[in-house]
DOMI-273961 format. One record per residue (C-alpha): residue in three letters; x, y, z; residue number from 1. Coordinates in pm, 1 decimal. Layout:
REM DOMI-273961
rest_px_py_pz_nr
Ala_X_Y_Z_NUM
...
REM end
This chain:
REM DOMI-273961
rest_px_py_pz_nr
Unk_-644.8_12822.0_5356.2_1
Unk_-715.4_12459.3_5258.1_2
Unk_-373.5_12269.6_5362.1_3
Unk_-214.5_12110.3_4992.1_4
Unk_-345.1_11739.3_4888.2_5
Unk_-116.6_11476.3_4869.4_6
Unk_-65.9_11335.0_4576.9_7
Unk_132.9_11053.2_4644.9_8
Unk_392.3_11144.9_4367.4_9
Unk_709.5_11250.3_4460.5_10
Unk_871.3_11587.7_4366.3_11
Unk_1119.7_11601.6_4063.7_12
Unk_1379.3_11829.2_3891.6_13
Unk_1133.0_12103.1_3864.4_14
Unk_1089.6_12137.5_4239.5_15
Unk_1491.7_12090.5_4276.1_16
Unk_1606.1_12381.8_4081.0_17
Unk_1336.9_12577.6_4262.4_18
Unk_1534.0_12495.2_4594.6_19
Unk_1834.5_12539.3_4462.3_20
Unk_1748.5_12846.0_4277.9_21
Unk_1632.2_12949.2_4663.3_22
Unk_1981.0_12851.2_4821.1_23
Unk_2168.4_12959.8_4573.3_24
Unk_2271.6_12605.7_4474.0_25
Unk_2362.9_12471.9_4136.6_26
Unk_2173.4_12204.4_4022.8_27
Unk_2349.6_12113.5_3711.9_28
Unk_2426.2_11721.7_3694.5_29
Unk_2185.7_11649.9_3962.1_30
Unk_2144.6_11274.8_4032.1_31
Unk_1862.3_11098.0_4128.7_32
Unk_2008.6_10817.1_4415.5_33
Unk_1717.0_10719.1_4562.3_34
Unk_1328.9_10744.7_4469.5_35
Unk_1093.5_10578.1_4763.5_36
Unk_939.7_10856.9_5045.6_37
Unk_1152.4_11107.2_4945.1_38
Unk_1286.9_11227.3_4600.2_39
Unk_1684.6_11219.5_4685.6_40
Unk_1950.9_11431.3_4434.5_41
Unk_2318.2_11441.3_4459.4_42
Unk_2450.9_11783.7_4352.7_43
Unk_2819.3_11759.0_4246.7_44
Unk_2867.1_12097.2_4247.2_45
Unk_2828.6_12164.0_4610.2_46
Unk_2892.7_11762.9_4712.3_47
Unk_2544.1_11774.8_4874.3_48
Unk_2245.6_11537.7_4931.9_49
Unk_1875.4_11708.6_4820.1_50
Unk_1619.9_11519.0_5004.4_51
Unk_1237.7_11636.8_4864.8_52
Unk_854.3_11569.5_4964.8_53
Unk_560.9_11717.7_4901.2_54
Unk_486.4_11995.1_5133.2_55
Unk_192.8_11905.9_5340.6_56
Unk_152.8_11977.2_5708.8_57
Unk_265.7_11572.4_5814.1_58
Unk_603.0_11582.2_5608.2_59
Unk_684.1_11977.2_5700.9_60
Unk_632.4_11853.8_6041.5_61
Unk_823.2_11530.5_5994.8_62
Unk_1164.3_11736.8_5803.2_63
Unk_1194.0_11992.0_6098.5_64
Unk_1222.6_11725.0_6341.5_65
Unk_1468.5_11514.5_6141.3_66
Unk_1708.6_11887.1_6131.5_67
Unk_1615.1_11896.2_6542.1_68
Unk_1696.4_11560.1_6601.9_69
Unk_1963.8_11457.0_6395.2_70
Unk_2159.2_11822.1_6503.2_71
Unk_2127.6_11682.5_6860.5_72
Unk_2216.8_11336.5_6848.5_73
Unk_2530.0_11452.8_6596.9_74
Unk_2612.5_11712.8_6866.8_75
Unk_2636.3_11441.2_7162.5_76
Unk_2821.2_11245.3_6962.2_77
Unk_2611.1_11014.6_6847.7_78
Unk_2568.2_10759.1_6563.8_79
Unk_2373.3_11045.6_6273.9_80
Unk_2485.8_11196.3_6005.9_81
Unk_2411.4_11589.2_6025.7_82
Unk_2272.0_11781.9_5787.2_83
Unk_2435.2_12099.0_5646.9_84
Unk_2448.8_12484.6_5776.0_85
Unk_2216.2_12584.9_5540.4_86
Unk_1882.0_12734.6_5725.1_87
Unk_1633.8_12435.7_5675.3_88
Unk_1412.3_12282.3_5614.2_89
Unk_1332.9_12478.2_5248.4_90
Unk_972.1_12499.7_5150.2_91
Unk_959.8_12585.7_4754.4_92
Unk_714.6_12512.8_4505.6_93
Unk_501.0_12292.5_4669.5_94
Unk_825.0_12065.3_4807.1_95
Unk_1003.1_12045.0_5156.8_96
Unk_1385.6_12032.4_5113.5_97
Unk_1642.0_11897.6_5366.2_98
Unk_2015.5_11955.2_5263.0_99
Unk_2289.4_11686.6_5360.0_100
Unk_2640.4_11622.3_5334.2_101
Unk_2733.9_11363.8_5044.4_102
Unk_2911.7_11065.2_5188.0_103
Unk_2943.6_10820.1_4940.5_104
Unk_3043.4_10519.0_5151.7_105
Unk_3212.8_10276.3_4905.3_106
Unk_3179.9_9995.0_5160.4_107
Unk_2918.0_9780.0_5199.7_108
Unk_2816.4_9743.6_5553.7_109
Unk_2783.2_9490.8_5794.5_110
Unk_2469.1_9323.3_6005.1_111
Unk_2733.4_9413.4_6294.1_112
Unk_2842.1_9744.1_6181.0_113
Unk_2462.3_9822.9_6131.8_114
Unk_2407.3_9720.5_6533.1_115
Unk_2652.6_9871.4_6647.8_116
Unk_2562.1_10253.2_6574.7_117
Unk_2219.3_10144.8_6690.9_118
Unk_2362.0_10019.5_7037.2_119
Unk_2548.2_10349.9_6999.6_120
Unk_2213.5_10507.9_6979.3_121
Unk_2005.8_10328.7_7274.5_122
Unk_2298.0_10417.6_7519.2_123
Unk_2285.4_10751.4_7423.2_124
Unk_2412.5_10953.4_7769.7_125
Unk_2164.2_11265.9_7740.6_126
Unk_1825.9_11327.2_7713.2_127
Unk_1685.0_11375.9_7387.9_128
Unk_1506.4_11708.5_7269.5_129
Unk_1077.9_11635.7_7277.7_130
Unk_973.0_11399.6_7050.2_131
Unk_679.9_11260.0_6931.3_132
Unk_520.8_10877.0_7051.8_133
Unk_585.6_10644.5_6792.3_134
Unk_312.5_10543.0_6569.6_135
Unk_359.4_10292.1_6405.0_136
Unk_120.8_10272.1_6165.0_137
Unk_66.2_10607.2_6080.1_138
Unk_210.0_10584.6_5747.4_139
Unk_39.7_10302.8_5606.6_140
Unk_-298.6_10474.1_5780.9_141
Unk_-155.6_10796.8_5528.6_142
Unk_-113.3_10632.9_5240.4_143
Unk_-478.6_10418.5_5249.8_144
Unk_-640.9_10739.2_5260.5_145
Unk_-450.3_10857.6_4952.7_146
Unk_-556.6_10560.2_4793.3_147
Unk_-941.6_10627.4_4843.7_148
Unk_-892.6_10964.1_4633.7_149
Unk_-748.2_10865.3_4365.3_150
Unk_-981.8_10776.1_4086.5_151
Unk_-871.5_10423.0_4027.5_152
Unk_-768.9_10319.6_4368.4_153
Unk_-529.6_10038.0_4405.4_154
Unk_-665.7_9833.1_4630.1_155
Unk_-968.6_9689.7_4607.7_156
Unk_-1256.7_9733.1_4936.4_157
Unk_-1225.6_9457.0_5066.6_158
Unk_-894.3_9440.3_5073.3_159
Unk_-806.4_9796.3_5222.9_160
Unk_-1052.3_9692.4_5498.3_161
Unk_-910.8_9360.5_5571.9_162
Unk_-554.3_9581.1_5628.2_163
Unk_-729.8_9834.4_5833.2_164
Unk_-861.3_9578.0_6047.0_165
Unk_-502.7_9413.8_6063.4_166
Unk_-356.2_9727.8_6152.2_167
Unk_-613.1_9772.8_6435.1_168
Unk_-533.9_9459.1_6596.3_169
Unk_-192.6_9536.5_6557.8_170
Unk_-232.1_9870.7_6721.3_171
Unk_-398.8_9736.2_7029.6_172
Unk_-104.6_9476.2_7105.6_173
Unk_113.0_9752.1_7094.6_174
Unk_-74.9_9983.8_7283.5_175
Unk_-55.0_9757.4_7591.3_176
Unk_260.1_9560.5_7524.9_177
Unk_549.5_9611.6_7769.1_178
Unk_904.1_9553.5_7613.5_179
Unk_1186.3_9397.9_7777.3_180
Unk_1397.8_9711.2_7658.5_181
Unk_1222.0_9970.1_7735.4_182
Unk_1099.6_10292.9_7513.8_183
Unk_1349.5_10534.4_7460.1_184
Unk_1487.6_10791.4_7088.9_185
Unk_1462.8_10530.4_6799.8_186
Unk_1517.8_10550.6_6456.8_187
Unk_1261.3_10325.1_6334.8_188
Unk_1406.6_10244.8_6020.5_189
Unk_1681.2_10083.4_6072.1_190
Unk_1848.7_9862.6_5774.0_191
Unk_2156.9_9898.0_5565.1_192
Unk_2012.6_10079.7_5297.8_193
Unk_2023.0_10378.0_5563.4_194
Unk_2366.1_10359.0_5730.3_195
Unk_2669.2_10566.8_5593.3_196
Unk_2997.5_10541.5_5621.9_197
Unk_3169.6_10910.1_5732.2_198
Unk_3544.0_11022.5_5598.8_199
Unk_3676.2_10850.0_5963.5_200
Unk_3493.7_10534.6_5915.1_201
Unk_3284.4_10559.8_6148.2_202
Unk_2927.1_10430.7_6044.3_203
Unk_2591.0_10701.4_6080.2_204
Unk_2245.7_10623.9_6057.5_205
Unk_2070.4_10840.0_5805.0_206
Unk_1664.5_10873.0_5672.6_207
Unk_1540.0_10969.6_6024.0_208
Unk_1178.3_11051.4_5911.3_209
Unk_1059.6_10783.1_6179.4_210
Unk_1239.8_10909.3_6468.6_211
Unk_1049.0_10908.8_6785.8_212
Unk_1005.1_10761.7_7141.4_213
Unk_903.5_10438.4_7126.9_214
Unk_1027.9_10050.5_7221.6_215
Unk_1339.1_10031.9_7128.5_216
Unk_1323.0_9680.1_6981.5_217
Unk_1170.8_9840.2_6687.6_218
Unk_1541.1_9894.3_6593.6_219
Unk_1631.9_9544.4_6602.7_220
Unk_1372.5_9473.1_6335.2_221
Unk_1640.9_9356.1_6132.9_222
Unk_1727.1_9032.9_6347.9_223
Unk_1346.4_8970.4_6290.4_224
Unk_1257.4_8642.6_6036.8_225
Unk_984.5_8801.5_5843.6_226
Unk_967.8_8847.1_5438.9_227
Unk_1271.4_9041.4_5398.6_228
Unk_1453.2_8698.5_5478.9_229
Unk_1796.7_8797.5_5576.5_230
Unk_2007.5_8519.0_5560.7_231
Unk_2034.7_8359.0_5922.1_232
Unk_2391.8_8456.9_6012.1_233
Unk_2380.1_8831.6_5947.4_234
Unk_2082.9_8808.7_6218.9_235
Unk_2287.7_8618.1_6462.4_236
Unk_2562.7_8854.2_6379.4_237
Unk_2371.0_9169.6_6430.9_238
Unk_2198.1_9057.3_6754.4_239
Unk_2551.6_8962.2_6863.6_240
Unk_2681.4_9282.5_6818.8_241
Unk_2393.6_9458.9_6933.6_242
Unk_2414.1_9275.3_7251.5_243
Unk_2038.8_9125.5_7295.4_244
Unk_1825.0_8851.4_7088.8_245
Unk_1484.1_9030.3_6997.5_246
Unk_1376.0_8693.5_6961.5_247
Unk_1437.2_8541.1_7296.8_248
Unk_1100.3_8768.8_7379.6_249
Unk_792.3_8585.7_7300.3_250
Unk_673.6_8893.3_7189.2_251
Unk_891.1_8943.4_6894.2_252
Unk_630.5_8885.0_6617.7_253
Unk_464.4_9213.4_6719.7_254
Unk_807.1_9332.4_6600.8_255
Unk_762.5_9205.8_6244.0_256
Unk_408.3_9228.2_6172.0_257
Unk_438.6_9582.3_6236.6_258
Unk_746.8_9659.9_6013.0_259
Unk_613.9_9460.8_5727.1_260
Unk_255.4_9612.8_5756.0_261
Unk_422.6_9983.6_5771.3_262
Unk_632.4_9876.3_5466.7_263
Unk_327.7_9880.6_5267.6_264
Unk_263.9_10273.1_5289.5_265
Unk_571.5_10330.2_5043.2_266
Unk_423.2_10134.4_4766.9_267
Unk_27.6_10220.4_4838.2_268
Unk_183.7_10563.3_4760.0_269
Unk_397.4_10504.0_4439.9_270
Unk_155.3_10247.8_4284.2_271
Unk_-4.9_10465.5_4009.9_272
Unk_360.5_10637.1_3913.6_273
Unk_585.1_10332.9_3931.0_274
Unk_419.8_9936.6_3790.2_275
Unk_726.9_9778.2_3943.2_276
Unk_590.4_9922.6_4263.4_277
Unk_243.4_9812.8_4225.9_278
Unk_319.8_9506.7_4152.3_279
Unk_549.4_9450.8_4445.0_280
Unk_263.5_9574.7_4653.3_281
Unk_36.6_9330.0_4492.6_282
Unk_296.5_9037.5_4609.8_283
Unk_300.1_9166.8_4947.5_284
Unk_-54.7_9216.3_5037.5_285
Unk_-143.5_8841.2_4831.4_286
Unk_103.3_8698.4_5103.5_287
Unk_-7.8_8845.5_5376.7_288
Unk_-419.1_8779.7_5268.9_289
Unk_-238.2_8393.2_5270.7_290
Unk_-31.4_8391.3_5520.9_291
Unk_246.5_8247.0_5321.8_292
Unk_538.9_8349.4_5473.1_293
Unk_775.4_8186.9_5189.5_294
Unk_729.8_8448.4_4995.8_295
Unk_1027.5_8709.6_4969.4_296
Unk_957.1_9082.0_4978.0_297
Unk_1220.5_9286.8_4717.0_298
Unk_1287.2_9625.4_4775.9_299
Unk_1145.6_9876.2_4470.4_300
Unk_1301.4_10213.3_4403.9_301
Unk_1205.8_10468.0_4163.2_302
REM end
């Protein structure tokens, strides 16, 4: 059986009342709260979070060891949010569902409260269930090859190659870099937009689709100057917190270039479905083919 083709768009209301319809759920009122890798619905009926992809082999794989992982670290008390009872993940017409609880976190958080449940994390006092090497680039490598299928690709030859070749380079550096923390469970995807504050306050690091073994100073991306330009302070407040300045290593560049090449897969993916997207993407890659680091990268959803 020929595995599904990726698409690149993300699954909708259709392929939510199929899940629920599955569960048993009601879907009625369903919200949309976040549109980027994954299609994400509140149901107010049950107070849940729907998280949706398109079921192919890499993001069946990828929901099954975000239930594993996040179960564990939740059990050891650690800084994740858990998902539900409910036997998951759900595949159902053509999607793969995760359920979680809705939290919905009425404070903003801080860079300190955002380094603090990844300190939480890195001191972890167990050892984690197996779990995959970190690749870095793996998404971005995904969502080029969508791009050569499509009819109308988005990115130009010459372009795509000139990434490719950047991500090679990139991937040999960190193939034989040594970091001064050490490799270890990470989260990969660490920023505010993905912490979560439970009914005790406490904050929990959610969207764990990245987690893996790999050097742990890919969660301290944040106190990183790179495109996102966070304002100075929050960075000095984070690496404060966190208890170690990424960029007292002379290696910390590796650091960026890799987050802000990876960021690129999202957009790749959504650029046909969403022109806000594209032409985000289009800002991105111009600055990067320049070199102009002045440039500020915005975050896209939907």
């Amino acid at each position: 059986m020929t595995a599904p083709r990726d698409s690149g768009a993300l699954p909708g209301h259709h392929q939510l009342d199929a899940v629920c319809g599955l569960l048993g759920l009601s879907s009625s009122g369903a919200r949309m709260l976040v549109s980027r890798s994954n299609a994400v619905f509140h149901l107010p009926a049950a107070d849940v979070v729907v998280r949706l992809s398109s079921a192919t082999p890499a993001q069946e794989a990828r929901a099954t060891l975000v239930v594993s992982v996040t179960r564990w670290i939740a059990d050891h008390g650690g800084p994740a949010l858990a998902p539900t009872s409910h036997p998951q993940p759900v595949q159902e017409a053509g999607t793969v569902a995760t359920l979680w609880p809705y939290l919905a976190s009425p404070t903003i958080p801080r860079a300190r409260d955002l380094a603090t449940a990844v300190r939480e994390l890195h001191y972890l006092d167990a050892q984690p269930p197996p779990l995959p090497a970190h690749e870095p680039l793996a998404r971005l490598h995904e969502a080029l090859d969508l791009d050569t299928t499509r009819d109308q690709p988005t990115l130009p030859t010459d372009t795509r190659q000139w990434l490719l070749a950047r991500a090679a380079r990139l991937q040999h550096t960190y193939d034989t870099t040594t970091t001064p923390l050490g490799r270890g469970l990470i989260h990969a995807d660490v920023q505010p937009d993905n912490l979560l504050q439970d009914r005790d306050g406490r904050w929990l690091l959610i969207d764990w689709d990245r987690a893996s073994h790999g050097p742990r100073e890919l969660d301290l991306a944040f106190a990183v100057p790179d495109h996102f330009h966070e304002p100075d302070l929050d960075r000095a407040e984070f690496s404060a917190a966190y208890g170690h300045d990424i960029i007292a290593w002379t290696g910390w560049t590796l650091i960026r270039d890799l987050t802000e090449l990876h960021s690129l897969a999202g957009y790749i993916r959504r650029a046909t479905t969403n022109p806000t997207a594209r032409d985000e993407l289009h800002r991105r890659v111009d600055s990067l083919l320049t070199n102009d680091r002045s440039v500020v990268w915005h975050s896209v959803s939907g």
